[in-house]
N, C-alpha and C positions, 0 to 999 in steps of 0.2 A: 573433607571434600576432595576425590580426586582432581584436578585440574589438566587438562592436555595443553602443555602450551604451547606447542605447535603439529602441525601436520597439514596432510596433500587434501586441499579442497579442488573438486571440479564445478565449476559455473558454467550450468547453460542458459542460452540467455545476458550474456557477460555486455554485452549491448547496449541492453536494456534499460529501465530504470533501476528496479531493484537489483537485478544482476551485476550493471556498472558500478554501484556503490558498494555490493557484497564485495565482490573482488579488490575492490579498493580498503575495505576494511580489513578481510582475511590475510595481503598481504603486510599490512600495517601491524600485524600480529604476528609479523613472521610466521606464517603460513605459507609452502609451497601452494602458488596458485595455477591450476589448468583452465583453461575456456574449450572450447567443445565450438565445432562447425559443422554443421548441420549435413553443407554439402559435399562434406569431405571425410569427415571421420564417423569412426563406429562407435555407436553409445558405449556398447561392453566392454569394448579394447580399450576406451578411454577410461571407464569408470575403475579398469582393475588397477588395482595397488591404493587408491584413495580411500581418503576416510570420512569426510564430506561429499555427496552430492546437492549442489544451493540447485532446484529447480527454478528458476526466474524463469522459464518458456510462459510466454502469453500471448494467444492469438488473438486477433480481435475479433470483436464480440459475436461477431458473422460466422466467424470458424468453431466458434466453443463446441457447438454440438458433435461436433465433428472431429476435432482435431484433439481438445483435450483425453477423452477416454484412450485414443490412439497413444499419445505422449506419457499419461501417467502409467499406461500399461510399461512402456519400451524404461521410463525409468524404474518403475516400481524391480523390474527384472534388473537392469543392471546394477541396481541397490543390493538384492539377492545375491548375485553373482560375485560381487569386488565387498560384501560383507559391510557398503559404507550406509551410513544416516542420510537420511533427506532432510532438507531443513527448507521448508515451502511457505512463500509468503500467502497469507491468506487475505482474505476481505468479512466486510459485513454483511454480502449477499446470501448468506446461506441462512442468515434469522429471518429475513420474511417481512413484511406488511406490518405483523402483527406482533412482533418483537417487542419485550418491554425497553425503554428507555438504556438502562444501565443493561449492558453484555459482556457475559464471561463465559467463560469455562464450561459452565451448566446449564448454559440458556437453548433451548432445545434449536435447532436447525430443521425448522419448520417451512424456510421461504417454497411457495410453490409454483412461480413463475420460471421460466425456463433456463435461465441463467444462472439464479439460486439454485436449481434442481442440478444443475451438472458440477457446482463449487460441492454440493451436497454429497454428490455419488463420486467427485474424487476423492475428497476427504474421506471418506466412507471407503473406496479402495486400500487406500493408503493405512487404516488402521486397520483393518483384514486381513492385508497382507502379510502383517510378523515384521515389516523394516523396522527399524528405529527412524521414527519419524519426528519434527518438528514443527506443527501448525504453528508460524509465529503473525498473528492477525490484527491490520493493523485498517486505517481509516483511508481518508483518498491523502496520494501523496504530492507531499510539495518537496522539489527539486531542486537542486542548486545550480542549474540550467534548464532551457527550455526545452523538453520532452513530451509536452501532447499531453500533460494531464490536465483535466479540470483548471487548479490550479493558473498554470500559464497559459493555458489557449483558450481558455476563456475567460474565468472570474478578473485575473487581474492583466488579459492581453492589452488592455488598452488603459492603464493604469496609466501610462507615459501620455496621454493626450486628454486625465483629468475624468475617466470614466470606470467603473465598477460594476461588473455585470453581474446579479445575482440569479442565480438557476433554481431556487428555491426562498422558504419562510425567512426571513431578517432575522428572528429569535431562535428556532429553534437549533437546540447544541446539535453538532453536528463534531463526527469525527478525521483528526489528520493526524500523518504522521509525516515527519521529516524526513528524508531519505537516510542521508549520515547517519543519526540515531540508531533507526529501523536497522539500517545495516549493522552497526557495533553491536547492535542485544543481540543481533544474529550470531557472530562471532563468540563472544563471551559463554553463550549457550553450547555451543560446539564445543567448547573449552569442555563443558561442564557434562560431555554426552552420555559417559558410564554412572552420572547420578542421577540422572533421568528417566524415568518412564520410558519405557520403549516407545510409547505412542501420545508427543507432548503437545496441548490444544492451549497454547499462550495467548495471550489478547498484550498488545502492546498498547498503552493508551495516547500516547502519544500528545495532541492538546484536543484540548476540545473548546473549539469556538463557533460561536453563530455565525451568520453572515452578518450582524451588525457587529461582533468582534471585530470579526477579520476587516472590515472596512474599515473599522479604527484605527486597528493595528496598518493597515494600507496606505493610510493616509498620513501616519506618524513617519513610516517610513520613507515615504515621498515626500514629507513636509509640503504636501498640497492638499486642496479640498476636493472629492473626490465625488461625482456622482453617481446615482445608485441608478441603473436601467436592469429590467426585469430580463433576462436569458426568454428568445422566443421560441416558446415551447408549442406554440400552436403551429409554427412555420416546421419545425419540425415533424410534428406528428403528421402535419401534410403530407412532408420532404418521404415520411415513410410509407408512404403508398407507395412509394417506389425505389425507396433508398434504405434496403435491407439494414444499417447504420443505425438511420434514425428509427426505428424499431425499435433497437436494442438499447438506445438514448432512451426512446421514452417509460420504455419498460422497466427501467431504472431510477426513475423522477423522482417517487416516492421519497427516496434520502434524502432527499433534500428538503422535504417538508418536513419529515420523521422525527422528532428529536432522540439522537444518539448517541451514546459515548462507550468507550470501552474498558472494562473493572481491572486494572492493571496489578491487584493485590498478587497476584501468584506471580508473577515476571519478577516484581519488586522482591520478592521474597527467595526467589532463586537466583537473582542477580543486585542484592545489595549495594553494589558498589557503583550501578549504570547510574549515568548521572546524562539528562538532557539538556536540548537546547532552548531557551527561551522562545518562545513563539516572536519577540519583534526582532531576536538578532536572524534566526530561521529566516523569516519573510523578508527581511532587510536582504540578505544574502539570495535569497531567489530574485527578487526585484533589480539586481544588482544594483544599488542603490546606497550611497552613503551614510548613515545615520548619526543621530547626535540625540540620545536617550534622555537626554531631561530637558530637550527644546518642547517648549509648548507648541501646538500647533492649531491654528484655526480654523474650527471648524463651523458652515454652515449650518443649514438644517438639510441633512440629506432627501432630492430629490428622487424618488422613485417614480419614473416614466409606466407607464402602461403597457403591459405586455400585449 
């Protein structure tokens, strides 16, 4: 197996969530790393002489229709041009409503809601194209600071004052991914580019837990008892008569009732050696929060409030 074990990666998006942790892996690899400024520099002068392009650009949910087809064109060409791989963090928006439970590789990208439909036709660009590309697709992510995802601005924002908001079913599996991790399979796979497929569709599995996991795990880490309040999904769907936002919140609900997870068999098999993080030391470290892994902790009987 060839191995590269080092070279010039560009991050755009270097900001971001996945972008900030890519760069931070890439150069832990001794990787020449570049960041890219949107308001100042030129995608294609930046992208020549690299060997990596990490696309981390994500606009919010307002902009997708709009903004994505624009961006994956301007990379898809500077890719073309400086001859480098794309390696683009994906999601499970592109399986649909109707998605079986377990997703890989060969699960059709069926979603037909509008958000699903644009993650659809970029990916769909992307392997049309001829780049050497990297789908590496992963669940919602948890953070090792506060960045606006699900995660910390909601599920566990008020974790600190003994409260647990769930946005969805208590049981059903649902998928995450750690940012760190996420970012290192990225890395290791760049390692690995000229053994790859020119056009690679990875599912990172990442963990999969419920939202009655993740409250366990929540509350081990807080060593408190945590209560369960329903996310108000009716205020929102209001909020979006007028708040283009809450629109694209609710047109997304579904996940969270869906049970999902993602078939991590082919990652595993081209990257033997990844090795992950625990789901209570991950959450302990987002929560920034001290932990003591074989304290017992007591727990109520968790209240869920009325949505």
């Amino acid at each position: 197996m060839e191995i590269v074990v080092s070279g010039t990666v560009l991050i755009l998006g270097a900001s971001g969530r996945f972008g900030r942790h890519a760069a931070e892996a890439f150069w832990n690899r001794s990787w020449q790393v570049k960041t890219f400024d949107r308001e100042t520099e030129d995608l294609g002068t930046a992208a020549a002489g690299v060997d990596v392009i990490v696309n981390a650009w994500n606009p919010p949910y307002t902009a997708w229709e709009c903004e994505v087809p624009r961006l994956t064109e301007r990379v898809i060409a500077a890719a073309k041009s400086s001859g480098a791989a794309v390696i683009l963090p994906g999601n499970v928006y592109v399986f649909g409503h109707d998605a079986p439970p377990l997703l890989s590789e060969t699960t059709p990208h069926a979603a037909s809601n509008s958000l699903g439909r644009v993650r659809i036709e970029m990916e769909a660009a992307y392997r049309a194209s001829g780049v050497r590309t990297i789908v590496l697709r992963a669940g919602d992510y948890i953070d090792t600071e506060a960045s606006g995802n699900w995660f910390d601005a909601v599920i566990a924002a008020k974790c600190s004052r003994g409260t647990f908001v769930a946005p969805g079913d208590m049981d059903a599996d649902h998928a995450w991914a750690w940012l760190p991790d996420l970012a290192h399979a990225a890395v290791l796979l760049a390692e690995r580019l000229r053994t790859l497929d020119t056009f690679e569709d990875l599912s990172f599995p990442g963990f999969n837990l419920s939202m009655s996991a993740l409250h366990r795990i929540c509350e081990q880490a807080t060593g408190r008892d945590l209560e369960v309040r329903r996310f108000p999904w009716f205020a929102i769907r209001v909020a979006g008569l007028f708040w283009p936002m809450g629109r694209s919140l609710v047109e997304m609900r579904y996940l969270w009732s869906k049970p999902h997870r993602l078939d991590g068999t082919r990652l595993q098999t081209l990257l033997p050696e990844l090795r992950t993080t625990d789901p209570l030391t991950a959450i302990t470290a987002a929560l920034n929060t001290p932990v003591e892994p074989d304290k017992s902790v007591a727990r109520a009987e968790a209240h869920i409030a009325a949505e």
